[in-house]
C-alpha positions as CSV (number, residue, x, y, z in Angstrom):
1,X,-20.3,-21.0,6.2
2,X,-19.9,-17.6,4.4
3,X,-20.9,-15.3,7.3
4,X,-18.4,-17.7,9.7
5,X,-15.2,-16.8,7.6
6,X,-16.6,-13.0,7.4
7,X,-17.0,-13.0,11.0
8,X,-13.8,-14.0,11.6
9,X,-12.1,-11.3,9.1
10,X,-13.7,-8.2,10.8
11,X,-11.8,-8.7,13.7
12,X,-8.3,-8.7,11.9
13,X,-9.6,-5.6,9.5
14,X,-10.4,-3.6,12.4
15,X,-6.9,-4.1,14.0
16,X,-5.1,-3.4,10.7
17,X,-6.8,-0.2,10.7
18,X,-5.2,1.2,14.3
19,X,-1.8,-0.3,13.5
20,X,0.6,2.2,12.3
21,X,2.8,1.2,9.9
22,X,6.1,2.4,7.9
23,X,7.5,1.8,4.4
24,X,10.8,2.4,3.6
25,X,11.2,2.7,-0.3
26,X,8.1,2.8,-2.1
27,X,9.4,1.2,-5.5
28,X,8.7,-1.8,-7.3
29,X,8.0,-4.1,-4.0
30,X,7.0,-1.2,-1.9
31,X,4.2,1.0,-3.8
32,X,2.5,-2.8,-4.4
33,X,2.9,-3.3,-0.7
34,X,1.2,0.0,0.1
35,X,-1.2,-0.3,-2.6
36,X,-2.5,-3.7,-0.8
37,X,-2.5,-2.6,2.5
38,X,-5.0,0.3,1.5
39,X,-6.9,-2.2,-0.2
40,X,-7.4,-4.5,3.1
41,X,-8.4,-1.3,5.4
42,X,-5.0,0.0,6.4
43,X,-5.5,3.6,7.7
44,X,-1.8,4.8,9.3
45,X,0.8,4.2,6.6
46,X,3.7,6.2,6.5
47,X,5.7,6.5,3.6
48,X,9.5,7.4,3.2
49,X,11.3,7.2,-0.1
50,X,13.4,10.1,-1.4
51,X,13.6,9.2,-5.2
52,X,11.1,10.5,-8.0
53,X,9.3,8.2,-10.2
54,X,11.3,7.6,-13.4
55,X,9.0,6.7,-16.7
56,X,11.5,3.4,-17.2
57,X,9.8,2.1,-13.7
58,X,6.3,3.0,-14.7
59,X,6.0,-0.5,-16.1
60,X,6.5,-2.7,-12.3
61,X,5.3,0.2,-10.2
62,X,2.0,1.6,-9.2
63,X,1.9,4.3,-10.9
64,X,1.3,6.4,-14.0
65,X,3.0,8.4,-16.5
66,X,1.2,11.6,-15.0
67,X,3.5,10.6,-11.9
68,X,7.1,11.0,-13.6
69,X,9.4,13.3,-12.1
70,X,6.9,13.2,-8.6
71,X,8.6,12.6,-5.2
């Protein structure tokens, strides 16, 4: 049963990994969002989001205090 619900994953990884993909806002919601779509194989994600990280966000976001003041 395990290799059966592998099987069927590999297919759907390997498409994730051509599609391209575009996040607006890369905040709260949206550096989580990139975050997971790394982690499942994503390849072509491109980012826009004009702010800089602020320490008060570091807390919801994914990133760290070495990343304050960073676009």
């Amino acid at each position: 049963m395990k290799h059966e619900i592998e099987y069927r994953g590999l297919p759907l990884i390997d498409k994730l990994a051509k599609v391209n993909i575009v996040v607006c806002g890369v905040g709260a919601l949206g550096s989580n969002l990139v975050d997971s779509l790394i982690r499942i194989g994503c390849t072509k994600i491109r980012v826009i989001d004009f702010d800089r990280v602020e320490a008060h966000n570091i807390n919801n976001q994914v990133y760290d205090l070495t990343d304050v003041g960073s676009l």
